[in-house]
N, CA, C and O atoms as a GROMACS GRO file, in nm:
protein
  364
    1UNK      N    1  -2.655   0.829   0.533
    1UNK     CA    2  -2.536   0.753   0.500
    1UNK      C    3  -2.574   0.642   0.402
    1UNK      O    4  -2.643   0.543   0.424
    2UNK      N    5  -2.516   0.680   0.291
    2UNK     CA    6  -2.517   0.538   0.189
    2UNK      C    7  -2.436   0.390   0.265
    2UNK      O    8  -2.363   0.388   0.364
    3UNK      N    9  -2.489   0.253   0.161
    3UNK     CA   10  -2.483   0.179   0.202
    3UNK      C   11  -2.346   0.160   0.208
    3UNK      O   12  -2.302   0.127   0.318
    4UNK      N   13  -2.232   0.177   0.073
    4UNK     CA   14  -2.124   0.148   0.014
    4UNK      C   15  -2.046   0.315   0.085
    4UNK      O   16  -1.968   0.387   0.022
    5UNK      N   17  -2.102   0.346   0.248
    5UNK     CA   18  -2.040   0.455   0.352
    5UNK      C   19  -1.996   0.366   0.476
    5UNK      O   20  -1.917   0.407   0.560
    6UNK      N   21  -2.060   0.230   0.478
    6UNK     CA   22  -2.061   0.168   0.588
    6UNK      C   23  -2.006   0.054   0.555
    6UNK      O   24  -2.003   0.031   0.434
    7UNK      N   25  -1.942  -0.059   0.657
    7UNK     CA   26  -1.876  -0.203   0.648
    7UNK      C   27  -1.936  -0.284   0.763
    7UNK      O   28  -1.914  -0.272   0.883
    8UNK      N   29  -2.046  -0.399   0.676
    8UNK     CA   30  -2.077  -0.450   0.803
    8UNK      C   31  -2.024  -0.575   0.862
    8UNK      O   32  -1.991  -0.653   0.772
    9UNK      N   33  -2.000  -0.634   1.008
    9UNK     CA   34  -1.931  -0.701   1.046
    9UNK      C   35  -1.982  -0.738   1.154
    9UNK      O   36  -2.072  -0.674   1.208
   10UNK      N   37  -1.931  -0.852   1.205
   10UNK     CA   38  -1.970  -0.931   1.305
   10UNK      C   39  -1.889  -1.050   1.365
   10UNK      O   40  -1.872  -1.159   1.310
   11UNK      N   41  -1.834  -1.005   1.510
   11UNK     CA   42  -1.774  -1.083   1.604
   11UNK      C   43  -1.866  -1.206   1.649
   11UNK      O   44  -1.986  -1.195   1.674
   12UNK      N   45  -1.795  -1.321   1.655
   12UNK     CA   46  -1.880  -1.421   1.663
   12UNK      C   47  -1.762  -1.538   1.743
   12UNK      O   48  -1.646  -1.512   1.712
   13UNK      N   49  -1.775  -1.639   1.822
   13UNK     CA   50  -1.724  -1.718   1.893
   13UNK      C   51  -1.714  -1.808   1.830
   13UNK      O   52  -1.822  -1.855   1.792
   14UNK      N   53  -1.574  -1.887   1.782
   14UNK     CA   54  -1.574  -2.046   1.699
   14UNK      C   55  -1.644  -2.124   1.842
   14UNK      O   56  -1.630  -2.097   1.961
   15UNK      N   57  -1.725  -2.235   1.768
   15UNK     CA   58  -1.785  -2.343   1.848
   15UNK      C   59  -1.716  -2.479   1.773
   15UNK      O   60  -1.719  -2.593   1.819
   16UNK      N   61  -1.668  -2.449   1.677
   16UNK     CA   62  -1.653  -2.623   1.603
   16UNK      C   63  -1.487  -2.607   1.576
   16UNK      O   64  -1.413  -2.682   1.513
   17UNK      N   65  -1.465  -2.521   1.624
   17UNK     CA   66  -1.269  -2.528   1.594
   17UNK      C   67  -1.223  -2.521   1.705
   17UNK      O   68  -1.231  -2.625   1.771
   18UNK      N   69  -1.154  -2.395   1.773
   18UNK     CA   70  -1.074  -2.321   1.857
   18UNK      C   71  -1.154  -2.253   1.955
   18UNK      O   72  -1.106  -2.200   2.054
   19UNK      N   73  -1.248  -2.254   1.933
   19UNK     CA   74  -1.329  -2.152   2.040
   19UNK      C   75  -1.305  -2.007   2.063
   19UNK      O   76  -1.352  -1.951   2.162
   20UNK      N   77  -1.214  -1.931   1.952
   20UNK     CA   78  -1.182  -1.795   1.967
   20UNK      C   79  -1.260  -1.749   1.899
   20UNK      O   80  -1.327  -1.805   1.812
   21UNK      N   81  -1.259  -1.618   1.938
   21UNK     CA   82  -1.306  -1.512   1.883
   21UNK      C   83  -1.316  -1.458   1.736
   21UNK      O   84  -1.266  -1.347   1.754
   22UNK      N   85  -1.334  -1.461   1.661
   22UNK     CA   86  -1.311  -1.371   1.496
   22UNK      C   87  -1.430  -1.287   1.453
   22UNK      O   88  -1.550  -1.300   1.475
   23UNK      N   89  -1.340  -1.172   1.367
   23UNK     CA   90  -1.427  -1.102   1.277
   23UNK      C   91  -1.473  -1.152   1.159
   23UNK      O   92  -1.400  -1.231   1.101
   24UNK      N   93  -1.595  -1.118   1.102
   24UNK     CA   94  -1.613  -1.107   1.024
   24UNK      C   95  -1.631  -1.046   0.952
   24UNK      O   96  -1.746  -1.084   0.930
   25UNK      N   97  -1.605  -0.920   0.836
   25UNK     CA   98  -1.662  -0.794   0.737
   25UNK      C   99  -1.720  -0.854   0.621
   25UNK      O  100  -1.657  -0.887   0.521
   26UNK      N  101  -1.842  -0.868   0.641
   26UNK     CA  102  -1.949  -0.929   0.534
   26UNK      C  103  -1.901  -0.828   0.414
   26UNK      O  104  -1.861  -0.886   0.313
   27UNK      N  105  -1.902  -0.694   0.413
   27UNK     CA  106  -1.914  -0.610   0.291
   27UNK      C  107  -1.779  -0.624   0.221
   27UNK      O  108  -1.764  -0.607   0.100
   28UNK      N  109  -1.677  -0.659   0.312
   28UNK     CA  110  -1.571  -0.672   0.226
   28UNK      C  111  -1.528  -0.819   0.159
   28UNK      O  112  -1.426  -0.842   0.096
   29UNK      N  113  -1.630  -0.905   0.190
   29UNK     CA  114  -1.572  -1.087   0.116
   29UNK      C  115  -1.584  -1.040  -0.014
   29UNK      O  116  -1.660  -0.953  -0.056
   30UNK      N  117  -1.483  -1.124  -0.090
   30UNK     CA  118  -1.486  -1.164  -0.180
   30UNK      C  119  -1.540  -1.307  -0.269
   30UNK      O  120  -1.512  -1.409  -0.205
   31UNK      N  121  -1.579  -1.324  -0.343
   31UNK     CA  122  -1.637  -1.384  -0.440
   31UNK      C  123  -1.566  -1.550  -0.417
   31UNK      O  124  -1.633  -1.649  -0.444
   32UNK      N  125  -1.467  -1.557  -0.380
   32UNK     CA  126  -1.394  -1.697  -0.337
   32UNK      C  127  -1.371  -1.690  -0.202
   32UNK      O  128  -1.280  -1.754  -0.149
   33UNK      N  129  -1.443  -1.621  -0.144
   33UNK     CA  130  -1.397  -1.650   0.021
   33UNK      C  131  -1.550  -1.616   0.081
   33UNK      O  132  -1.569  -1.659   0.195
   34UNK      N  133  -1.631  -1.564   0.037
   34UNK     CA  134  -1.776  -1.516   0.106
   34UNK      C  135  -1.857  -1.683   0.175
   34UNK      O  136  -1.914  -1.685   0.284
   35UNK      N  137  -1.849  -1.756   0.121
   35UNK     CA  138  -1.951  -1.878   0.149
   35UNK      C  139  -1.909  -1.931   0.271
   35UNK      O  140  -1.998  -1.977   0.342
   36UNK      N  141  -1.820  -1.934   0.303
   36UNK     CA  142  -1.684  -2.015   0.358
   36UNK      C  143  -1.674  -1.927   0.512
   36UNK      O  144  -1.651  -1.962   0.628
   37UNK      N  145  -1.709  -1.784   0.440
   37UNK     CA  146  -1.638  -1.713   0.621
   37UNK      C  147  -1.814  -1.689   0.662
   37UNK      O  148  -1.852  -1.689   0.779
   38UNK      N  149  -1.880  -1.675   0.577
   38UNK     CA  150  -2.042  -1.631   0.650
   38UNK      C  151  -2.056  -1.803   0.664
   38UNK      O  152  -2.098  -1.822   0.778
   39UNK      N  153  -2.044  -1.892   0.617
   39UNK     CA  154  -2.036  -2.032   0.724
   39UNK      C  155  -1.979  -2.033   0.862
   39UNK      O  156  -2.038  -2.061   0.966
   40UNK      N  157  -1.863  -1.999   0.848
   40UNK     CA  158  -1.815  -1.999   0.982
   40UNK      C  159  -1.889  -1.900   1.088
   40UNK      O  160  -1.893  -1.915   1.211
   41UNK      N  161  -1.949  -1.792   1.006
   41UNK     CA  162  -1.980  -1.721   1.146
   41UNK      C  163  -2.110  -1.744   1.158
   41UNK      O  164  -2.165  -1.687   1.252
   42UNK      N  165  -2.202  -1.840   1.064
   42UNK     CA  166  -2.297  -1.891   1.150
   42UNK      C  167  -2.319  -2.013   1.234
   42UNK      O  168  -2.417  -2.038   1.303
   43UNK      N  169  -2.224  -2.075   1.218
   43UNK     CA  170  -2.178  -2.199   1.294
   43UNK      C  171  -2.145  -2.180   1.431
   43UNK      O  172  -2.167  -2.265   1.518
   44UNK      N  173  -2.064  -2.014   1.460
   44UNK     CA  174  -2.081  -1.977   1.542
   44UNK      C  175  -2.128  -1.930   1.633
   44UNK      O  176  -2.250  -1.950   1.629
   45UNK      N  177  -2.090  -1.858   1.746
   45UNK     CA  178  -2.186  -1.787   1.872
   45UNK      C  179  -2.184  -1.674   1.853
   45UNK      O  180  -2.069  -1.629   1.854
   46UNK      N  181  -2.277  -1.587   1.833
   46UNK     CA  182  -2.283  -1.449   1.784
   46UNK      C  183  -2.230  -1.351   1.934
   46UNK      O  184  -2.229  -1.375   2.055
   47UNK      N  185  -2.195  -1.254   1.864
   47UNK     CA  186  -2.162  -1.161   2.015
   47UNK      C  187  -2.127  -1.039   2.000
   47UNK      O  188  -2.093  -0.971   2.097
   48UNK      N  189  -2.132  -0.977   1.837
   48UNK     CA  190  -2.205  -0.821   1.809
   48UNK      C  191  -2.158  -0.853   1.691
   48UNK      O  192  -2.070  -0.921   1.639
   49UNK      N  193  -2.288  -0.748   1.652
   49UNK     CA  194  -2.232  -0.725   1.495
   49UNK      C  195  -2.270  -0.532   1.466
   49UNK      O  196  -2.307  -0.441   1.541
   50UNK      N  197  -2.247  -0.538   1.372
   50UNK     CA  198  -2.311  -0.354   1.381
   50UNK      C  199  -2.245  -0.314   1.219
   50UNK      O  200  -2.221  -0.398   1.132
   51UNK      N  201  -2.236  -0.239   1.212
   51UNK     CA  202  -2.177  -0.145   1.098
   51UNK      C  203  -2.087  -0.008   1.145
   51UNK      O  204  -2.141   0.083   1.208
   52UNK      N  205  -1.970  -0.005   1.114
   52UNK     CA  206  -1.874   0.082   1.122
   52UNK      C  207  -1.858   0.177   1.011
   52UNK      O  208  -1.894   0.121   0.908
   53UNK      N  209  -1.820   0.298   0.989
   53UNK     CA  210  -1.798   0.395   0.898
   53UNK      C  211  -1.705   0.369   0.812
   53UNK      O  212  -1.591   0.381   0.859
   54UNK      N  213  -1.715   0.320   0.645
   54UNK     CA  214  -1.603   0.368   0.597
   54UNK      C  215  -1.482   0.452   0.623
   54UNK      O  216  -1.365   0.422   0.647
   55UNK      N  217  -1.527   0.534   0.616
   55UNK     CA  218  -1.452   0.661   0.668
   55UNK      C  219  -1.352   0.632   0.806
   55UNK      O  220  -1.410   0.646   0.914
   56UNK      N  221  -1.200   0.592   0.814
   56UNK     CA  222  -1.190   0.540   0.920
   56UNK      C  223  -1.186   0.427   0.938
   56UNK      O  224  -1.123   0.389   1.037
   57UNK      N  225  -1.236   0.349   0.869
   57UNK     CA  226  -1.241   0.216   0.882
   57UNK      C  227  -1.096   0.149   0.962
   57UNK      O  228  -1.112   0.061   1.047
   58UNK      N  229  -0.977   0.192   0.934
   58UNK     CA  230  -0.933   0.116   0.955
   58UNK      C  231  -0.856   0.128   1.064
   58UNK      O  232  -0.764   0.050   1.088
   59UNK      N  233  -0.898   0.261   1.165
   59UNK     CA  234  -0.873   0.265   1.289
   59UNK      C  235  -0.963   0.195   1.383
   59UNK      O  236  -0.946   0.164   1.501
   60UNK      N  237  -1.084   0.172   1.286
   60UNK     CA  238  -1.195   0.081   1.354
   60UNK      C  239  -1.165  -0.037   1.376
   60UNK      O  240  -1.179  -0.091   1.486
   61UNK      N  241  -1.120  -0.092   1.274
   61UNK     CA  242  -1.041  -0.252   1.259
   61UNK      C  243  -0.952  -0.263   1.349
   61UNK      O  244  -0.920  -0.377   1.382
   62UNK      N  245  -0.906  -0.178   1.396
   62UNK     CA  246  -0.770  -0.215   1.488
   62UNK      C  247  -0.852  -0.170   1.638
   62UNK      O  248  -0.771  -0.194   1.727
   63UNK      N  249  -0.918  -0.142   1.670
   63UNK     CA  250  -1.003  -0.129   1.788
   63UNK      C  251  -1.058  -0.272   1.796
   63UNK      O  252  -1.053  -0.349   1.892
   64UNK      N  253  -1.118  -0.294   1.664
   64UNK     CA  254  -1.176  -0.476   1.699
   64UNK      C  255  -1.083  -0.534   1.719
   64UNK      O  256  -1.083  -0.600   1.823
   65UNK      N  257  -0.933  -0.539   1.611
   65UNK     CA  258  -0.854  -0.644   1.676
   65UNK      C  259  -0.797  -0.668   1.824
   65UNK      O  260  -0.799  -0.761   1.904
   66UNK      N  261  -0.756  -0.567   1.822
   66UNK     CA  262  -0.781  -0.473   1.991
   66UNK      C  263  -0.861  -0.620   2.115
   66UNK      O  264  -0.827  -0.714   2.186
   67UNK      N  265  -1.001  -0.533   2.060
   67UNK     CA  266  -1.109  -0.665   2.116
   67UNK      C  267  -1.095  -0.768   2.139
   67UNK      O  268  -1.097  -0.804   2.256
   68UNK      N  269  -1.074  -0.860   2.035
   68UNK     CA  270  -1.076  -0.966   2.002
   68UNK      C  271  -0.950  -1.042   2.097
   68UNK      O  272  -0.971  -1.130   2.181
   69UNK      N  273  -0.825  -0.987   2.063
   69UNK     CA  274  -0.751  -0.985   2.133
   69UNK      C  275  -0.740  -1.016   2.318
   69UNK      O  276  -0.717  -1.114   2.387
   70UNK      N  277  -0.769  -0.884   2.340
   70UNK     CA  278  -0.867  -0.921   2.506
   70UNK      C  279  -0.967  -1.035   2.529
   70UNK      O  280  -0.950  -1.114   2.621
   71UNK      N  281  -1.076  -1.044   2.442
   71UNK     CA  282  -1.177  -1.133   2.446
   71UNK      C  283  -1.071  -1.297   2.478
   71UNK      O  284  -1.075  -1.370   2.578
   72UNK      N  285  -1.010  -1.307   2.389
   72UNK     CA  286  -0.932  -1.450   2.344
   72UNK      C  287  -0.836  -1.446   2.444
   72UNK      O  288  -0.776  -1.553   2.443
   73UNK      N  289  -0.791  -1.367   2.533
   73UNK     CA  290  -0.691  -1.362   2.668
   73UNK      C  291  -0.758  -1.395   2.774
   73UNK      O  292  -0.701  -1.402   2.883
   74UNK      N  293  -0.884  -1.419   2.763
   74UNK     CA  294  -1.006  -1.486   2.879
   74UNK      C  295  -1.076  -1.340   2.948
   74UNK      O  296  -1.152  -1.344   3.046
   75UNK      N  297  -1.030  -1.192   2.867
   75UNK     CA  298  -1.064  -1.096   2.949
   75UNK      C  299  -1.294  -1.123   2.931
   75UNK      O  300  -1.361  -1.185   2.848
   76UNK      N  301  -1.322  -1.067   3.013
   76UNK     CA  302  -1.510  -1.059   3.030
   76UNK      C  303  -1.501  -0.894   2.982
   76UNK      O  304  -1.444  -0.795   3.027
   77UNK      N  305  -1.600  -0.924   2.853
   77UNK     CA  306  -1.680  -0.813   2.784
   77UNK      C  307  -1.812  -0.835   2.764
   77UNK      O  308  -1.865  -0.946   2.764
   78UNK      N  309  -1.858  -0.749   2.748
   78UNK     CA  310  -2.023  -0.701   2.700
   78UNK      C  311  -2.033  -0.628   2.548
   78UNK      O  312  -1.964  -0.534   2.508
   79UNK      N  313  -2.116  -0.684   2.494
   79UNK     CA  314  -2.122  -0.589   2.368
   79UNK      C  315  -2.163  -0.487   2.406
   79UNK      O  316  -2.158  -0.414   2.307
   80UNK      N  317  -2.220  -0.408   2.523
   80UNK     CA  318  -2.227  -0.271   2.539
   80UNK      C  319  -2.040  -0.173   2.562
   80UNK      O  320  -2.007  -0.055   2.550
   81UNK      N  321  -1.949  -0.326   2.604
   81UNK     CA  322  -1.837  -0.235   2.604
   81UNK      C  323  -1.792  -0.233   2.445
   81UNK      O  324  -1.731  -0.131   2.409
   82UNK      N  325  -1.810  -0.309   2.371
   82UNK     CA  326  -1.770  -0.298   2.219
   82UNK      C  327  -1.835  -0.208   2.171
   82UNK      O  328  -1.762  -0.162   2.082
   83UNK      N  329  -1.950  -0.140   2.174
   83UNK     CA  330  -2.004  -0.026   2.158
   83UNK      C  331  -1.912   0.061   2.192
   83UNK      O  332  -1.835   0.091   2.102
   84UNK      N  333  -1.897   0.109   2.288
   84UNK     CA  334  -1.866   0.213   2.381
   84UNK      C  335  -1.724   0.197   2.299
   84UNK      O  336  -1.691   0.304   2.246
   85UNK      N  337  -1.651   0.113   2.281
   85UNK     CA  338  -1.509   0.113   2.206
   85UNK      C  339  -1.498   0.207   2.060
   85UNK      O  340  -1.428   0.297   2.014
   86UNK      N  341  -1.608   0.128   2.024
   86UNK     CA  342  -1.563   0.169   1.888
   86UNK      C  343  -1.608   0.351   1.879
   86UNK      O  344  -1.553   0.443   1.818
   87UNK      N  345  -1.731   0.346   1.969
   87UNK     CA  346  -1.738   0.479   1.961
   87UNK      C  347  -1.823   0.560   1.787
   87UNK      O  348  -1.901   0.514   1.703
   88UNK      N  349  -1.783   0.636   1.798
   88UNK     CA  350  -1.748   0.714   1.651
   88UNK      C  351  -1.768   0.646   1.555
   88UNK      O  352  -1.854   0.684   1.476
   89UNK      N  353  -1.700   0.529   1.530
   89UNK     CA  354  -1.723   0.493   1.401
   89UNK      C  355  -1.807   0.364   1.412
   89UNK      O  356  -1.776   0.259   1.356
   90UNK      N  357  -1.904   0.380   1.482
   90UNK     CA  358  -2.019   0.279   1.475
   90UNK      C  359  -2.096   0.361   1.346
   90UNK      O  360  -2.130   0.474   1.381
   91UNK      N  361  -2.124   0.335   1.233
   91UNK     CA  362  -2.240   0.390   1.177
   91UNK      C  363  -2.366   0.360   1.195
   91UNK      O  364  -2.454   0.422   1.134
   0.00000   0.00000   0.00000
């Protein structure tokens, strides 16, 4: 699998705002927004990151929002269940 086959990303916990949950897709920032969101998600609490398949991508995205979602409703996850979610389109 080529590189520009995969989107990499990473769920991470605000510590200095809101304390929720967000994604991040490193491969997809843009040029006026990259400094700004990979700040935020190292400021934050890490809590998976991985690479998902192009291909699909954007049934993947809605599985994280999915996540995130639950996570930020006070539900208890494991990044072994975010694995197990995404399934398939982990690349």
């Amino acid at each position: 699998m080529f590189e520009s086959d995969k989107v990499m990303f990473e769920i991470y916990r605000e510590t200095e705002y809101t304390g929720r949950y967000r994604v991040v897709y490193f491969t997809e920032l843009s040029d006026h927004n990259k400094e700004s969101e990979i700040n935020h998600a190292l400021s934050g609490e890490h809590f998976f990151d991985g690479f998902i398949k192009n291909y699909g991508k954007d049934e993947a995205k809605e599985i994280i929002e999915s996540i995130l979602g639950r996570l930020n409703s006070g539900e208890t996850m494991g990044p072994e269940e975010v694995e197990r979610a995404l399934g398939e389109h982990m690349a």
